[in-house]
Structure formats: structure tokens, C-alpha cells
N, C-alpha and C positions, 0 to 999 in steps of 0.2 A: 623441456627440450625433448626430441623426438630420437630415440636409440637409435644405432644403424639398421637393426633389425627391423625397425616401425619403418625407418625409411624404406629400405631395400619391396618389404611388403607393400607400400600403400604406392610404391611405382609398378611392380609387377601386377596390382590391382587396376591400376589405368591400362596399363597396356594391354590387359586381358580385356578391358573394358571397351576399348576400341575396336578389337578382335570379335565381339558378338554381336549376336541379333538380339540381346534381350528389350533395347528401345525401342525396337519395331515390334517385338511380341506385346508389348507393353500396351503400345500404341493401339493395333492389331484388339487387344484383350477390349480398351476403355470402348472401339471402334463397336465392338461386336454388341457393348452393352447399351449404347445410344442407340445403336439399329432395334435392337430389341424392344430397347423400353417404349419405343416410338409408337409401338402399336397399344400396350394398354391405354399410353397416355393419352392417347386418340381418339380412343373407345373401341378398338379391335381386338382381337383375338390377338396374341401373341404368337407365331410359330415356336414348333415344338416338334422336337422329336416322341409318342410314343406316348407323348404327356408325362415325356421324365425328362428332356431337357431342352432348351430353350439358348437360342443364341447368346444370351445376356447370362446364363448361368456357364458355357463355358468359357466366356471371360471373364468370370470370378473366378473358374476353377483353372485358368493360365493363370492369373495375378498371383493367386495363393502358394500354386507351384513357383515361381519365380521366388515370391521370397521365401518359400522352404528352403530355397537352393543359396541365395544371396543372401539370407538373414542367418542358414549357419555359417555361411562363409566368413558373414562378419563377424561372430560370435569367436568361431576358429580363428580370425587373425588379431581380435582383440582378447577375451576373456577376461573381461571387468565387467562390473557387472553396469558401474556407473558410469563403466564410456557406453555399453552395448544401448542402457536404455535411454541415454544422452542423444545418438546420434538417431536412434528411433523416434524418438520424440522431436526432432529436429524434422525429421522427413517428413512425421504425418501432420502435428500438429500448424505453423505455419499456415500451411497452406489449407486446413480445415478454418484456421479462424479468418483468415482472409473468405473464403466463401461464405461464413456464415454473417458478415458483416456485408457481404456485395446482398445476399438472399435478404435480410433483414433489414436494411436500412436503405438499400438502391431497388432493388426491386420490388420488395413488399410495401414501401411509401409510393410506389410507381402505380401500383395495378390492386393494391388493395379498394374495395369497395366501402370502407369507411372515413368521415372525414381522418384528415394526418393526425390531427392531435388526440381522437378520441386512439387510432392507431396504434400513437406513442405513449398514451397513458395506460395501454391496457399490459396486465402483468403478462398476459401468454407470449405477448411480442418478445420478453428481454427472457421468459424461459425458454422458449424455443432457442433464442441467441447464446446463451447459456449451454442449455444441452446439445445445440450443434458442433459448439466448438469442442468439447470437450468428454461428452456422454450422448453420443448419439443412440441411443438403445431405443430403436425408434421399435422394433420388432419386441422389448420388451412393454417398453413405454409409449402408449400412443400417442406421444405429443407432439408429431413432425406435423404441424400449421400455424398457420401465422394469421391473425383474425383479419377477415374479409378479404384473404390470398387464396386466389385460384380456386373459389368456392365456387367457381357455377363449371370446370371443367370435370371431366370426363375422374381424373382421380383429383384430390386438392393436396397429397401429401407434400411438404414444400421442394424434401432433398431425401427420398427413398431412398437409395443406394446408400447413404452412410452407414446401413445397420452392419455390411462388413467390415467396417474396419473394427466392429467391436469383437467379432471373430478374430479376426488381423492381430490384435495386440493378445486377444488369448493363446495365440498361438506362438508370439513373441515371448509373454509369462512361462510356457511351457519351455521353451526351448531354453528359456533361460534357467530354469529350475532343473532342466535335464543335463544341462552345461554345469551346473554350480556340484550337482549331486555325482560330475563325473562320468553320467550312461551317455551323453550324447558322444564320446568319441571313443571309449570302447566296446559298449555294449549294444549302439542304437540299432545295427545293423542284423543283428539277429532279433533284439525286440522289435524291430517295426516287422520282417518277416508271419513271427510269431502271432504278434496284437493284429496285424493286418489279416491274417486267415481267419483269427478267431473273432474280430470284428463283422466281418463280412459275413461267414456264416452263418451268426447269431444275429444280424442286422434285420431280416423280416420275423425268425422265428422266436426270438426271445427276447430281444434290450425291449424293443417297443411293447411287449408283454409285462413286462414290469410295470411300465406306468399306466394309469387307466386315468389319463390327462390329454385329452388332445393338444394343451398349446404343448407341455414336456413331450410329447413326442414328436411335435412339429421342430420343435429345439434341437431333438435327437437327427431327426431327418435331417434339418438341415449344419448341425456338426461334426459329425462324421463322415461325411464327405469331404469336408474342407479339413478335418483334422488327417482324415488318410493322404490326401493331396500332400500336404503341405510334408506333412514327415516323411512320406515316401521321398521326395523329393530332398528333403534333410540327408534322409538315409544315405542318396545317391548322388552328393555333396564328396560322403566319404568315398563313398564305392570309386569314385572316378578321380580322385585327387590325384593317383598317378598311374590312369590310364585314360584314355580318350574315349570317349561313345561311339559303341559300337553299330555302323551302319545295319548289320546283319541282328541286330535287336531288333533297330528302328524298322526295318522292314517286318521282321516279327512280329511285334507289338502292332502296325497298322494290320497286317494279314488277318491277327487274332480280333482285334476289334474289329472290322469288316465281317467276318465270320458271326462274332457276337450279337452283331444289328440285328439277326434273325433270329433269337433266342430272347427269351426272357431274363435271359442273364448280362441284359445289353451295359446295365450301369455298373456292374462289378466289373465288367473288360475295360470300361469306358475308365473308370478310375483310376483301376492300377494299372492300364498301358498309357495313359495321356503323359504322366509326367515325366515319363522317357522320351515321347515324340515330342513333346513340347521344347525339353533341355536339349537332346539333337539335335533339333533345329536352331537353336537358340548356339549351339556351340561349332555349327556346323558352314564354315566360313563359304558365304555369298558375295560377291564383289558389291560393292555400292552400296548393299542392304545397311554393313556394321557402320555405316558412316552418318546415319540418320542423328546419331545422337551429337553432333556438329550442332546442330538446330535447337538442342536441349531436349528437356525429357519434359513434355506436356501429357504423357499418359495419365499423374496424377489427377492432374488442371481439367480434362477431358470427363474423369471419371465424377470427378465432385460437382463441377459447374453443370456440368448437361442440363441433367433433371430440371435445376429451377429456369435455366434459359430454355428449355423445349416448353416448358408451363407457361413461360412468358408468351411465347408463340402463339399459345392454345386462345391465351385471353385475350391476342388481338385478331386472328385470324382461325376462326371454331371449324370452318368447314373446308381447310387446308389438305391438296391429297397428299396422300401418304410416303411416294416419292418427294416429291415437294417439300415435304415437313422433315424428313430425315436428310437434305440434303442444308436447308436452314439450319437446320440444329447445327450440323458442322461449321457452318459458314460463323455463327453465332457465338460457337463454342472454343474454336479454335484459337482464337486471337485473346481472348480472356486465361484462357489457357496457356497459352504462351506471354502474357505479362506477368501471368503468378509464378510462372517458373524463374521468368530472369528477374522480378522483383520481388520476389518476394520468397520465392521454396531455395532458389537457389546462393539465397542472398544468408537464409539462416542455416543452411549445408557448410556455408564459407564457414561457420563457427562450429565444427565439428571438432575440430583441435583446442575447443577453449574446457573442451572436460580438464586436460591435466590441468590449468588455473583451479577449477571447480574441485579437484582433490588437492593440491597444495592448498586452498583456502580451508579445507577439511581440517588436512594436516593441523595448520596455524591456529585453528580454533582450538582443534583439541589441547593442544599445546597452553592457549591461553588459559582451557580450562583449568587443566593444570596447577597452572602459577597460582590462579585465582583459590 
């Protein structure tokens, strides 16, 4: 049974929930990364800022922001450790394993170049299926292929983008270990401050001097960006619990970064102003915009499916313009995307309240242990 306190919070949570933009940020974030990817997968060049960033990297670096800000929030309104990674686990997985079962089994027997059965006999098909759903470390482990999938396009990787979520749950580990040990809610606010200067400082002149590894310091490069995002964004969870985001920031923070773009110090402004423009707008009530999530949340659905439906694309139509091909991809994307939300993401979300089962059944064991 759910306390009055549980209650009173997870209605003030809806409410607030209808109140924002974060499903259109959301949406917005997965939007920017299909547009992106459309060009390697193409065989083009990628736009880029400067050759330090790229459409599709800053929506990762929205997503990550969003849950810095809504994954302490849930931390803050639950502080268990086996509801916090119950309902995480509810969110990501679902909806991973449903993709990697549409990628391997509907699509890869679709457009694979070998006969089906030599396909299904081969062991890379069920480890790929394997480490999609569960260990996607495609950036440590290069096994994102599926044998005679999408080998004569432009890239054959089956599902690239999964390699963040393994960032994603390091970041969930952390927050959890900073909640268990107590700094996430008195002390985070001066240590992210602190770790955030001394990060950044040392970020060209010394971390990457340690290692004399290029992949550890491609690792470095690309965790520290997402680890400042994310806790920044944690940080100012607390800062703002009971005050409201301030417009005369938000205008700051765009000024400063504008300013930035002409300096070499583009991606230091770029990091630690985004997650404030981002959350302003995200908190910053638009008529019509907060209503988007009526529709449900296909931001997930958008971000996992693309990739192997734009490769489908490549393999039936190679010389497709590039307009044209980012405008399929959504056409393609969208609808698969929106049945894994209402069957499937939003169906295992319904069981977010079965953790307290899942600790009474703790309880009872222990208890049997016990007697026995």
C-alpha cells in the first residue's frame, strides 16, 4: 500500500508533468539524432560545428541533461535503492529488448544476404541479440553486426546509438551511490561547483596526459562531457526545488555561449550553459507545446529504432537524396515508435508500483530463511 506521502508526491509528479516541455525536448533530442546520423549512414560527411559537435551529439547531450534533472528527481522522491533501479530498469530495458528482437529477427531475416537458416544457425546472430538487449558496449565491444546485415552499405553497424545507454546507466550507478553515501543532497552542490572547474581545467592539459591509450582517452573524451551534463543538471534539481528558473540566467547563459562560438573555449561554455537553457525551456510554460505528451513518449522508440530502420532504407534504395532519406526515416520510424510505447514501454512503466510486492516477497523469504 502506497503512504499518503507516496501518494500526495506521485500526483504533484503528474501534474508537474503535464506542466512541461520535457516530451517535446525529448522528442526534439531523438529528432536531432536521426537527422544527423542520416549523413554517415549515407556515406556523407556529418555536419558539425568546428569538428567538436555535431547535431546528433547534442541530442545526447539534451537526453543526458533531462535525466540528470528527472533521475535525481526520482531518486529524491523515492530513496530505495530497489525501487530507484526497478523503475530504471523498467524504462530502458522493455523497450531495448523489443528493438533488438524487431533488428534480429524481422529485419536481419528480411535483408540479410545469406540463406535464413544458414543466418539462424550462426552464433553471431543470438550474440548480437544477447548483447543488444542487455550489454550494448558496442564502443567497447565491436560486435554490433548481424552476418550478411547491411554489409554492402555505407556503415553495417546494425544499432550504433545503443553505446549510450551504457553511459546512461553509469550515470544512474553514480547517482545512486551519491544518494546511498548521503553527498547527493547535502553536499552535491558545492562538489559539482568544485569537480566541474577542476574537470574542465585539467580536461586538455592533464587527464588525457595520463593515459598514453588512444581508445582510454577516446573513453575520457567522450565521459566527461556526459558525466558534467548530467550532474550539472543533478546539481540544479536542488538549486531550483524551491525557486523557479531564472529568465535573466537563461538569457545569460545563451549571451555567454554566443560569445563562446568564437573562441576556442567553444565546448567549455557549450557544456556548462546548455543545461540550464535546456531545463528553462523545458520548465518554461508554452501553450500547446506541454500537451504533446497526450500522444505518449516515442522519444525512446525514435532513438533505438532509427538506425536499423534508416539501414533498411540504405539496402533497398543506395542512391536515395538525402532530403528524401531523412524524411523516410521518420515516416518509418515514427509508427514503430509509437507501438513500442503503448505496447510495449508503457505497458511495463504500468508495473512500476510492483517493486513494493518485490520487497514484501524479500521480507517473506528472509523470514522463511529464518524458520528454516
Amino acid at each position: 500500500m502506497l503512504t499518503n506521502t507516496s501518494k500526495y508526491t506521485e500526483i504533484m509528479t503528474d501534474l508537474i508533468h503535464e506542466q512541461n516541455n520535457f516530451d517535446f525536448l525529448r522528442v526534439l533530442a531523438a529528432s536531432l539524432v536521426i537527422i544527423s546520423h542520416s549523413f554517415p549512414l549515407s556515406g556523407l560527411i556529418e555536419p558539425n560545428y568546428s569538428n567538436l559537435i555535431t547535431l546528433g551529439s547534442i541530442g545526447v547531450y539534451i537526453f543526458f541533461i533531462i535525466s540528470g534533472f528527472l533521475i535525481t528527481q526520482s531518486w529524491d522522491n523515492t530513496n530505495n535503492t530497489v525501487a530507484f533501479l526497478w523503475k530504471r530498469g523498467l524504462r530502458i530495458f522493455p523497450g531495448l529488448i523489443f528493438a533488438s528482437i524487431i533488428a534480429t529477427f524481422i529485419i536481419g531475416i528480411s535483408v540479410t544476404s545469406l540463406p535464413i537458416l544458414d543466418y539462424l544457425k550462426d552464433i553471431q546472430t543470438y550474440r548480437y541479440f544477447f548483447l543488444a538487449m542487455f550489454f550494448p558496449f558496442w564502443n567497447f565491444i565491436p560486435l554490433d553486426y548481424l552476418p550478411g546485415v547491411f554489409e554492402n552499405n555505407p556503415m553495417t553497424f546494425v544499432n550504433g546509438p545503443l553505446w549510450t545507454l551504457v553511459y546512461e546507466w553509469g550515470m544512474y550507478l553514480l547517482l545512486l551511490g551519491l544518494g546511498l553515501l548521503g553527498i547527493i543532497k547535502k553536499r552535491l552542490p558545492s562538489l559539482l561547483i568544485i569537480s566541474t572547474i577542476f574537470i574542465i581545467y585539467f580536461y586538455e592539459m592533464y587527464i588525457l596526459q595520463l593515459f598514453n591509450n588512444q581508445f582510454l582517452n577516446s573513453q575520457v573524451k567522450i565521459f566527461l562531457p556526459l558525466f558534467l551534463l548530467f550532474f550539472i543538471s543533478s546539481g540544479l534539481y536542488y538549486f531550483t526545488r524551491t525557486k523557479k528558473f531564472s529568465t535573466t540566467v537563461f538569457i545569460l547563459s545563451l549571451i555567454f555561449l554566443v560569445l563562446a562560438s568564437f573562441t576556442n573555449y567553444f565546448l567549455i561554455f557549450f557544456i556548462v550553459t546548455l543545461p540550464y537553457i535546456v531545463l528553462y525551456i523545458a520548465h518554461y510554460p508554452i501553450p500547446k507545446l506541454n500537451k504533446l505528451s497526450r500522444f505518449g513518449d516515442i522519444s525512446y522508440g525514435l532513438y533505438i529504432f532509427a538506425w536499423p530502420m534508416q539501414q533498411t532504407i540504405l539496402v533497398f534504395f543506395k542512391d536515395i537524396q538525402i532530403g528524401v532519406y531523412i524524411l523516410c526515416s521518420f515516416l518509418l520510424t515514427i509508427p514503430i515508435a509509437y507501438l513500442s510505447w503503448n505496447f510495449v514501454e508503457s505497458k511495463a512503466l504500468s508495473h512500476k508500483k510492483d517493486v513494493h510486492d518485490i520487497r514484501s516477497l524479500k521480507e517473506k523469504l528472509r523470514q522463511l530463511v529464518k524458520i528454516i
